[in-house]
Structure formats: structure tokens, C-alpha cells
C-alpha positions in Angstrom: 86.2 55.9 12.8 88.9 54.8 10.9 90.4 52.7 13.0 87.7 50.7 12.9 87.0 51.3 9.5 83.2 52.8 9.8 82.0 55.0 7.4 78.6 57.1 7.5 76.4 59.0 5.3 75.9 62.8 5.9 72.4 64.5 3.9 72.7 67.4 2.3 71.3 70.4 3.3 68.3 72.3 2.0 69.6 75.3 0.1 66.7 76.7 -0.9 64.3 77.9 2.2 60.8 78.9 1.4 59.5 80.9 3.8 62.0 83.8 3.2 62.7 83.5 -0.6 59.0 83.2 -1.7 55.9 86.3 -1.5 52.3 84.9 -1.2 49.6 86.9 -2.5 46.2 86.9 -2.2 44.2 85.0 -4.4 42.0 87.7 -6.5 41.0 85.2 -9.6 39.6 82.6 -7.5 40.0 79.8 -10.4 37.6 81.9 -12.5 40.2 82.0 -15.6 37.5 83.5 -17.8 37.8 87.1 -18.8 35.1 89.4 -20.7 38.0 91.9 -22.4 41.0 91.7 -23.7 43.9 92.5 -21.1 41.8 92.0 -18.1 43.1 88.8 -16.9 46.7 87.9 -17.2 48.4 84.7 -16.3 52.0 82.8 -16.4 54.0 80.2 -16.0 57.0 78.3 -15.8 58.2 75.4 -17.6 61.6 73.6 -16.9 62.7 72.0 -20.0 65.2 69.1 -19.6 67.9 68.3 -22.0 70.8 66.0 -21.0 73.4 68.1 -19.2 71.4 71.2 -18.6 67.9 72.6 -17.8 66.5 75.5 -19.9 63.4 77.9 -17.8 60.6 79.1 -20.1 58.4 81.5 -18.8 55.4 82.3 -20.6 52.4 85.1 -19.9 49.5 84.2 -21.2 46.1 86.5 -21.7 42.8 84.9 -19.9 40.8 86.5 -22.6 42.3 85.3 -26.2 43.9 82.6 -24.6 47.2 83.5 -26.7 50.9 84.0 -25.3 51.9 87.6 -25.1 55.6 87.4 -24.4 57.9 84.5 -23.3 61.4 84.4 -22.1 64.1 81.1 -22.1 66.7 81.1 -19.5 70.0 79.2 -18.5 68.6 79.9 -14.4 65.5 80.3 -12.7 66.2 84.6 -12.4 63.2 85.9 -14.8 
């Protein structure tokens, strides 16, 4: 290829596979978020915050009935 001066573009490969790094559970709340007692219902996420040169992970667990963060946790990786 260099003798006839060609050049090509390769893709990068996936590193991250799905099916074997991820569980699925079943879905018990069934988008009813509302709870009738405190601790009943629990949810969470996961934010990725941005900056210039690196991304921050907040992970946040929320109760369904007070509607008020429990416990959070900020991280340099995605590892909670």
C-alpha cells in the first residue's frame, strides 16, 4: 500500500459488550413511582458530569416516598 501510496481507515472496536457486562431484572414498580410509606420504594441514578478534561459519575438513591436523596456518591469511574 505504500507503494502506491493508499492509506485506509480502520474502526475501533467496541470495548464495552452488553449482553455479558449488564443483569436485567424484572420490572416490579411498573412506572408506579408512588409509595404510601417511607422506605418502601427506593430508586437511583446516574449522572455523568462533564468538565473539560475529565468526567465525574454521581450516583444518587433517591426515596419514592419523601422524594429526598438518601445517600450519593461522586466518582473518577463508572465502579459504584
Amino acid at each position: 500500500m505504500k507503494l502506491f501510496k493508499l492509506s485506509y481507515n480502520t474502526r475501533k472496536i467496541n470495548k464495552y459488550n452488553l449482553s455479558s457486562q449488564h443483569r436485567k431484572y424484572e420490572n416490579k414498580l411498573n412506572r408506579n413511582f408512588n409509595s404510601s410509606y417511607f422506605r418502601e420504594k427506593f430508586g437511583t441514578n446516574i449522572s455523568y458530569l462533564q468538565f473539560r478534561t475529565r468526567t465525574i459519575y454521581l450516583s444518587n438513591i433517591n426515596n419514592l416516598y419523601s422524594k429526598k436523596i438518601l445517600d450519593y456518591q461522586l466518582n473518577k469511574s463508572s465502579n459504584f
